[in-house]
C-alpha positions in Angstrom: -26.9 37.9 15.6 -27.1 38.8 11.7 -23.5 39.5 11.8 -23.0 36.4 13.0 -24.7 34.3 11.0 -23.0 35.8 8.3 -19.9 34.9 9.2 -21.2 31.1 10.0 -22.1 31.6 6.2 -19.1 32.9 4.6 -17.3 30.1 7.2 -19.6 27.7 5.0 -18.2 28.8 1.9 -15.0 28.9 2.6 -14.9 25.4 3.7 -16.8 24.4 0.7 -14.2 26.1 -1.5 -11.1 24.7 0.3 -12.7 21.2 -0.2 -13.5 22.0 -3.7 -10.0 23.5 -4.1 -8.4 20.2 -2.9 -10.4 17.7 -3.9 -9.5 18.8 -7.9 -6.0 18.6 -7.2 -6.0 15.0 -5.8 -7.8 14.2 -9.2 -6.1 16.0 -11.3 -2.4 16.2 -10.3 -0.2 19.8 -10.1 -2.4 22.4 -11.7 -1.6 26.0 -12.6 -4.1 28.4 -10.8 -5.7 29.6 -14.2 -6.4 26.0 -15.3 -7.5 25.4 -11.6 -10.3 28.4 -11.7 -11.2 27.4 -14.9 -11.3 23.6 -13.8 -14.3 24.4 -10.9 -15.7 27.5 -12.2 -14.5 29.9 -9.9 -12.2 33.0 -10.6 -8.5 33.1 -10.6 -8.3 36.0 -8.0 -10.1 33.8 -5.3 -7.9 30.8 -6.5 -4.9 32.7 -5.8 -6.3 33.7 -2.4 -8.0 30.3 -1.2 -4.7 28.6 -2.5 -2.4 30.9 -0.6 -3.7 29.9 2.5 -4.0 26.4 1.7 0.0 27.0 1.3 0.3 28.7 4.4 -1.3 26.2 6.5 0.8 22.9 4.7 -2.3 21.6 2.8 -1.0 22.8 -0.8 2.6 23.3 -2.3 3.8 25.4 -5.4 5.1 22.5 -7.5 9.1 22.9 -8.6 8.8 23.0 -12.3 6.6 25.9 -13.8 4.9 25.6 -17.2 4.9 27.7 -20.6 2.2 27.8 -22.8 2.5 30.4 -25.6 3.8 33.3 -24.8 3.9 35.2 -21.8 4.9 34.3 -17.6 5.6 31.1 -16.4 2.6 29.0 -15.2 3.4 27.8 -11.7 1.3 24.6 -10.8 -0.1 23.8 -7.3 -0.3 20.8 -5.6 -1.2 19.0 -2.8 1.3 19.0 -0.2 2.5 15.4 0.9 5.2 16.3 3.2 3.3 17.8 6.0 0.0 15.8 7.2 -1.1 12.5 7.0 -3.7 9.9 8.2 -3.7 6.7 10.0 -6.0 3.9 9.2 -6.7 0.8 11.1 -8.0 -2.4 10.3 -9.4 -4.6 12.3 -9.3 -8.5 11.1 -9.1 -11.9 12.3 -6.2 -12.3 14.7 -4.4 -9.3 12.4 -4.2 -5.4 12.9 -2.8 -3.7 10.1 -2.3 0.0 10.8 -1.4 2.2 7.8 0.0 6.2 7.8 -1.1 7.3 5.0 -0.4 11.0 3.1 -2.8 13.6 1.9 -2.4 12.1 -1.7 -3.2 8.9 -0.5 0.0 7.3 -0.6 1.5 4.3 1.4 4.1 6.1 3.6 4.2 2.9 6.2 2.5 0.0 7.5 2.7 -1.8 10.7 0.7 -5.2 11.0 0.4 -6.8 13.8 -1.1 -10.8 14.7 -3.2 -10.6 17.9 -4.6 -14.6 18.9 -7.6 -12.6 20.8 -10.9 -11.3 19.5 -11.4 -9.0 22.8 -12.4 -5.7 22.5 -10.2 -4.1 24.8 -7.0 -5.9 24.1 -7.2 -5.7 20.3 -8.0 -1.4 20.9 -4.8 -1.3 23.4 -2.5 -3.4 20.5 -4.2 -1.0 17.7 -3.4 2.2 20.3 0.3 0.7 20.5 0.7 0.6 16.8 -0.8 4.4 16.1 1.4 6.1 18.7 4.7 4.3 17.2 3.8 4.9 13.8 3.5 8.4 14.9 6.6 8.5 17.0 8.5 7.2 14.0 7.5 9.4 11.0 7.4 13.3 10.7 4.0 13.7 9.1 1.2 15.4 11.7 -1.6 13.0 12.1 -4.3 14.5 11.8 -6.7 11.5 12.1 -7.7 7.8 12.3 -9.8 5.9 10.0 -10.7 2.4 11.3 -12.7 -0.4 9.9 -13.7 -4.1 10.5 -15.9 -6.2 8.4 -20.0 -6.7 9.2 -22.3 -4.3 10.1 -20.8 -0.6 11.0 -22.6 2.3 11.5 -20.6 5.2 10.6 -22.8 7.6 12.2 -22.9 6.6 15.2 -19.4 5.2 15.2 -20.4 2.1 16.4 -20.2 -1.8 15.0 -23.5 -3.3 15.7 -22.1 -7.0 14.2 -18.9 -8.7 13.5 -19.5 -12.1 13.7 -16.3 -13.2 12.4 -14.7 -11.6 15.7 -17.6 -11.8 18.0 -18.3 -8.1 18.6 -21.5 -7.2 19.5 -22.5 -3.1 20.0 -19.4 -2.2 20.3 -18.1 1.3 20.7 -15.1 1.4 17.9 -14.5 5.2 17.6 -15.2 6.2 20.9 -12.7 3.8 23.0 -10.3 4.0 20.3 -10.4 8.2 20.4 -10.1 7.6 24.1 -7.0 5.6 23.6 -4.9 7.4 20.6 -6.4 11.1 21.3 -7.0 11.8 18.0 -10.8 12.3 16.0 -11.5 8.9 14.9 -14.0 7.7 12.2 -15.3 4.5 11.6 -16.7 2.5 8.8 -17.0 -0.7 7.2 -14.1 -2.1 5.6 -15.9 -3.1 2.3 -17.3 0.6 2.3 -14.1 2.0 3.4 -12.2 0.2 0.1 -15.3 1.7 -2.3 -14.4 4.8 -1.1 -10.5 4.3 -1.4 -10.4 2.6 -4.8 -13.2 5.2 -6.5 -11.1 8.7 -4.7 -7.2 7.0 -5.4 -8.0 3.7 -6.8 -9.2 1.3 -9.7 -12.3 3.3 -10.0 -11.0 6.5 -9.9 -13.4 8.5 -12.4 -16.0 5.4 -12.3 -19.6 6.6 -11.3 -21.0 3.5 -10.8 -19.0 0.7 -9.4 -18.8 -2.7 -6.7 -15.9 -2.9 -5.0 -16.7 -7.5 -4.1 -13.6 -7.8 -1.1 -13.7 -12.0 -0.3 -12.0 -12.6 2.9 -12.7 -13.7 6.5 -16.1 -11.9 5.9 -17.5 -11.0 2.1 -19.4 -8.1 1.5 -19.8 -5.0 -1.3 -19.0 -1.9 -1.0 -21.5 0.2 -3.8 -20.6 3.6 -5.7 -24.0 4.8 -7.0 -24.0 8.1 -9.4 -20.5 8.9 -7.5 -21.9 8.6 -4.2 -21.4 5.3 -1.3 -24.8 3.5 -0.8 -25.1 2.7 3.1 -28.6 1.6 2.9 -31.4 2.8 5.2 -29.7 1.2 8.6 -25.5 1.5 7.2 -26.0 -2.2 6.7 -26.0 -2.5 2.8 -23.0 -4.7 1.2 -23.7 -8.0 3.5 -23.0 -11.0 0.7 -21.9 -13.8 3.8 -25.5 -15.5 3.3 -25.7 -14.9 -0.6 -26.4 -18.6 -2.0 -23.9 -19.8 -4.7 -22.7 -22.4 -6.4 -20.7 -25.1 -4.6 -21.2 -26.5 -0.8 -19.4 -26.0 2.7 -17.5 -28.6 4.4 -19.4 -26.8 7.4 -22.5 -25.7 8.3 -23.5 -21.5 8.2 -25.0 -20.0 11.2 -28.2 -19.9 9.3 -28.4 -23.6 8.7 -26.9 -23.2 4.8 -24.1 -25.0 3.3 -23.8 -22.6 0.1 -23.7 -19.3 1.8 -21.1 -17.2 0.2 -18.8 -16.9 2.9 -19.3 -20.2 3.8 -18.2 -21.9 0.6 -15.6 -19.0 -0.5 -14.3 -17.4 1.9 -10.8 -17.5 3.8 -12.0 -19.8 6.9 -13.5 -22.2 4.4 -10.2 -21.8 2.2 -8.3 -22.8 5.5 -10.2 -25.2 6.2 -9.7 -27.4 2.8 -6.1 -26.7 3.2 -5.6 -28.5 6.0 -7.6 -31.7 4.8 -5.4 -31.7 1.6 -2.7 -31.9 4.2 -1.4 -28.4 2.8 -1.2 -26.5 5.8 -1.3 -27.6 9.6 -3.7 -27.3 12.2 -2.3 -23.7 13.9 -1.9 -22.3 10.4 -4.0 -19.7 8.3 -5.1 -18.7 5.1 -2.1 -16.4 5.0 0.3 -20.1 5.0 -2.1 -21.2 1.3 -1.6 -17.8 -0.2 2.4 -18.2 0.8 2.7 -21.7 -0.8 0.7 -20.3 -3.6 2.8 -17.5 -4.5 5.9 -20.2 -3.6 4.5 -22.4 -6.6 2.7 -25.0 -5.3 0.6 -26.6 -7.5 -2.4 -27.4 -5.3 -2.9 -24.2 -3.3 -2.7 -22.6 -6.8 -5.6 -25.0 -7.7 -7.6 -24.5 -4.4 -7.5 -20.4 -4.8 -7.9 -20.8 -8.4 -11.1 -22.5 -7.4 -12.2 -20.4 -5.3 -11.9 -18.0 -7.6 -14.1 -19.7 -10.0 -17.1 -19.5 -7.2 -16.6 -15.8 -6.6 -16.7 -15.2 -10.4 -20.0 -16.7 -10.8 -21.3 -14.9 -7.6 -19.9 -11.8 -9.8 -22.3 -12.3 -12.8 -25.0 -12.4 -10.5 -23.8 -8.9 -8.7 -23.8 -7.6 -12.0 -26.7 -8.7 -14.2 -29.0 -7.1 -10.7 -26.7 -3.6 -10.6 -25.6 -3.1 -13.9 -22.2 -1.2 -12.8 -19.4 -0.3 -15.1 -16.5 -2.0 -13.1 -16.1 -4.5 -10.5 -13.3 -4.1 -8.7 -12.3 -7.1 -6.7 -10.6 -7.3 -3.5 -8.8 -9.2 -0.5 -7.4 -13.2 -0.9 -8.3 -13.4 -4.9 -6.4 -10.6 -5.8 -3.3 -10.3 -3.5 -0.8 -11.6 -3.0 -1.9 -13.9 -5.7 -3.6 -12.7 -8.2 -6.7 -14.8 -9.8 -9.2 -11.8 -11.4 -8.4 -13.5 -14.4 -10.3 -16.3 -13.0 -13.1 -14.2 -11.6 -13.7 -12.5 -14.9 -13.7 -15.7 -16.7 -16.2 -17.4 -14.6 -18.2 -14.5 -14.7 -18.5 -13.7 -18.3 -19.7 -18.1 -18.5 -21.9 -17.1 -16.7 -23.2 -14.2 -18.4 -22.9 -15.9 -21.6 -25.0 -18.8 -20.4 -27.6 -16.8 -18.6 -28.4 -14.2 -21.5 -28.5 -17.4 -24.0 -24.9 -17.3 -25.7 -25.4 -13.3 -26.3 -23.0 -10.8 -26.2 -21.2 -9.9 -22.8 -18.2 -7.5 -24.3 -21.1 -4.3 -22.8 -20.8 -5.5 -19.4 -19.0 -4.3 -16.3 -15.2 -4.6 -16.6 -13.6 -6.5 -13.8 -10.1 -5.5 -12.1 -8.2 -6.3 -9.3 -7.9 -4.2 -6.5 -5.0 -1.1 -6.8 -3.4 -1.5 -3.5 -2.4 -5.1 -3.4 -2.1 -6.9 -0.1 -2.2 -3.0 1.7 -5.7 -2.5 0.4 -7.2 -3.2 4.4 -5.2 -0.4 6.2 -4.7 1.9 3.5 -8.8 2.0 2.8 -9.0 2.1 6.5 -7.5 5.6 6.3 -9.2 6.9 3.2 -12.1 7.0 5.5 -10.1 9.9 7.6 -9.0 11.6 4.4 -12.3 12.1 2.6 -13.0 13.6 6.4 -10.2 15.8 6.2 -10.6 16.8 2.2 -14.4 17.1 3.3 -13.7 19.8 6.0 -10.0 21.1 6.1 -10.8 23.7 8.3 -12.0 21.3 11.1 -8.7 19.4 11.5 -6.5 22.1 10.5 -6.8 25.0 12.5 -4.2 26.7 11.2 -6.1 27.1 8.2 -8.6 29.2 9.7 -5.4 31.4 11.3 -4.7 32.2 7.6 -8.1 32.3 6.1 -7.9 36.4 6.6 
């Protein structure tokens, strides 16, 4: 039994030391071995060993180019190796699928989005099972994973989504029918938490300790860094902004009885919706038609987004005079495909201005847009499968273990 439990220990270790291993060389870029060890305080003996079996098992590369410093041999850097694994992440949205593969650096190898006119369950999981197996079929990377993610109220944990009003979901099972579909571990999460976690490991706030990540779409939520770590709340339900009040009114009444609910005045079905009285966009089209005329130059769906903008700026300043966070990175239809931080940030320091009498706002939280454009959904979707994978190698690569002697 001792002899046992020492090895579950050492197992523990080793795992730890893989993760620790990796995780400094997605920050950090190819890094000699000596510069590694001294990087995470561990020696360059055990470097050399843990990294030789990363190696072995296609996690890390030997990069091509060595490096001199001074005299002596030829420092050869290590990196992580992009050619052999990868991810997939899903994301779930109105009427849209977009399904991302993903490498181990976090880069966009492909993406495959798909328009489905239900809000089913079942259908949307076979269309998202399609759209995994071809995007395996079609690229050489080993999949090691899926990440998925959908607006509302997720539950990580327990892999299910208690709430997604936008698509009517109710208690639904996300990671275990789509595991039972694709065959492959699957991890859920929300989609404002999932683009946190992207943006803060790969993204905007890569080195940023403390940081909202404000995504205004079909649904509007925050996804919050804290000291380097996600904030889930006590019941994974932290980040809900749809019934935040702010300034300006619906055409339409909220669920709760509110005409100035967040998502109600700012988000994309209320964008949509004043489209198509300004005679921009027709009946059967979408908020995906305004950002296309938008980006095509048209003068009023520049104005309508730009307004929109405005309102989420001001809903900004209120984020951050209650957090105090050193960035704001903000997401979905007001950064891509057209891009109106400017906008937000203006709006926001007004309103800072304003609300600390006139004083000075230069201290406060910068304000950027998003890193990953109009492929921020699916590509978050899979960081949550990543950090899984850079979290425990050993668990989805078995090989790993095989060379850990």
């Amino acid at each position: 039994m001792k002899e046992l439990m020492r090895s579950a220990q050492l197992s523990d270790v080793r795992q730890q030391n893989y993760s620790t291993i990796m995780r400094e060389l997605m920050r950090s870029g190819p890094t000699a071995r000596t510069d590694l060890a001294s990087a995470i305080g561990m020696s360059t003996g055990s470097v050399t060993r843990l990294t030789g079996a990363l190696a072995r098992a296609g996690l890390v590369r030997e990069a091509t180019e060595p490096t001199t410093r001074g005299m002596g041999r030829p420092k050869v850097p290590v990196a992580i190796d992009e050619s052999t694994y990868g991810v997939i992440g899903v994301h779930f949205g109105l009427h849209r699928i977009n399904t991302c593969l993903i490498d181990l650096r976090g880069q966009l190898v492909a993406e495959l989005p798909a328009t489905e006119r239900t809000t089913n369950l079942k259908p949307l999981l076979r269309g998202a099972a399609r759209s995994v197996r071809k995007m395996i079929d079609s690229h050489g990377l080993t999949v090691l994973g899926v990440g998925a993610s959908t607006g509302g109220w997720v539950d990580s944990s327990s892999g299910q989504v208690h709430s997604q009003p936008v698509l009517g979901w109710q208690e639904a099972p996300l990671a275990e029918a789509l595991h039972e579909l694709v065959g492959l571990p699957v991890l859920v999460d929300s989609q404002v938490r999932a683009l946190a976690l992207a943006e803060h490991w790969f993204g905007a706030a890569a080195g940023v300790d403390n940081f909202i990540h404000l995504f205004v779409g079909n649904v509007v939520g925050a996804g919050f860094v804290f000291n380097g770590s996600p904030y889930r709340g006590a019941h994974s339900a932290a980040g809900g902004l749809d019934h935040l009040p702010v300034a300006g009114r619906s055409s339409q009444t909220c669920v709760c009885g509110s005409r100035r609910c967040f998502a109600m005045v700012a988000g994309d079905l209320e964008t949509a919706r004043r489209a198509r009285a300004a005679g921009l966009i027709t009946d059967d089209q979408e908020v995906y038609d305004v950002f296309a005329l938008a980006v095509s130059g048209n003068p009023q769906a520049r104005r309508l987004l730009q307004d929109r903008a405005g309102v989420v700026g001001t809903a900004t300043a209120t984020l951050i005079e209650l957090l105090d966070p050193e960035l704001v990175v903000i997401g979905g239809g007001v950064s891509a495909p057209v891009d109106h931080v400017a906008v937000v940030r203006d709006a926001a320091q007004d309103r800072l201005a304003a609300s600390r009498g006139g004083g000075d706002t230069t201290a406060t939280a910068r304000i950027l847009a998003s890193a990953f454009g109009p492929h921020a959904l699916g590509i978050a979707a899979g960081a949550i499968m990543l950090d899984a994978v850079y979290r425990s190698p050993e668990a989805f690569v078995p090989a790993l273990t095989a060379t850990a002697s």
